[in-house]
N, C-alpha and C positions, 0 to 999 in steps of 0.2 A: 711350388714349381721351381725346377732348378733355374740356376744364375745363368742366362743363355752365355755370359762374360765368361764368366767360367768354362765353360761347354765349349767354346772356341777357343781359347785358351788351352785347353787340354787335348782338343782335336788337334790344334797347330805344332805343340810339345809333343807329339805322338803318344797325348796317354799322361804321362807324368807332369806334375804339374814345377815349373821352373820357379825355385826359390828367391832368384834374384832380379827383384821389380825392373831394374835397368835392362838384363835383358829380356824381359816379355815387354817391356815398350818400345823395344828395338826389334823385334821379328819382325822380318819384311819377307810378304806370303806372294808369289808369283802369282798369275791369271789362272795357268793350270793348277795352281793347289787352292786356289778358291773355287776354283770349277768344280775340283774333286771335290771339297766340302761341303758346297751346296746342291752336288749331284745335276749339276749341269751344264751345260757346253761352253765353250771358252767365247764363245760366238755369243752367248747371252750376257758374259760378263763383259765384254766388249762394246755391245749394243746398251747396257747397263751404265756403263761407264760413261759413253759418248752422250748419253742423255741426262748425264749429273746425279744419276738417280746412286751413286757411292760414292764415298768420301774420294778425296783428291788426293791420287795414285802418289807418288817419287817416279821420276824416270832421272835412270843414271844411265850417262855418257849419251844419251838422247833417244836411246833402244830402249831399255829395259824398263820394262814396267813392275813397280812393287807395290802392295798395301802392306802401311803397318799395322799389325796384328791387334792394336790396342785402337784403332781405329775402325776395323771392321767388326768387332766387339761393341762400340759405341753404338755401333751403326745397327746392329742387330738387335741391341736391348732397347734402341729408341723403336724398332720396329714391332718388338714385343709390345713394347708400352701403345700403341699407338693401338694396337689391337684388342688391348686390354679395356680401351678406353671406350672404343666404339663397339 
C-alpha cells in the first residue's frame, strides 16, 4: 500500500516531490487546498476543524487559517493506521 505521507506530500508539491525536508515541514496548506484534496467542502473542514477532529491550524495576523503539511500527513497515516487495525 503506498505511504499515504507520501501521497500528500506529493499532492501538496503539485506532483514532484520537494528535496528539501525544511521545506516540506514548512508548507502551510490553506482550508481551500485541503478541501480540494480531500474532495470536499471548505464547510466540512470547518466543521472538522471546530470539533478537534484535525490537528491544530496556525492562524497568522488573527484571519488566516493554515495547516502544516507535515501535520495533516501525520494526521492521515494515524487514520490509515486506525483502520488497518479495526
Amino acid at each position: 500500500m503506498p505511504n499515504v505521507i507520501d501521497s500528500i506530500e506529493a499532492d501538496v508539491s503539485g506532483g514532484s516531490a520537494v528535496g528539501d525536508e525544511v521545506l516540506e515541514n514548512s508548507r502551510l496548506i490553506s482550508e481551500q487546498e485541503l478541501a480540494r484534496l480531500w474532495q470536499c467542502s471548505i464547510s466540512t473542514i470547518r466543521r472538522m476543524r471546530a470539533a478537534g477532529r484535525l490537528p491544530a491550524p496556525l492562524t497568522i495576523g488573527g484571519r488566516l487559517i493554515r495547516y502544516r503539511a507535515c501535520d495533516i500527513a501525520k494526521y492521515l497515516q494515524e487514520q490509515v493506521e486506525e483502520l488497518e487495525v479495526s
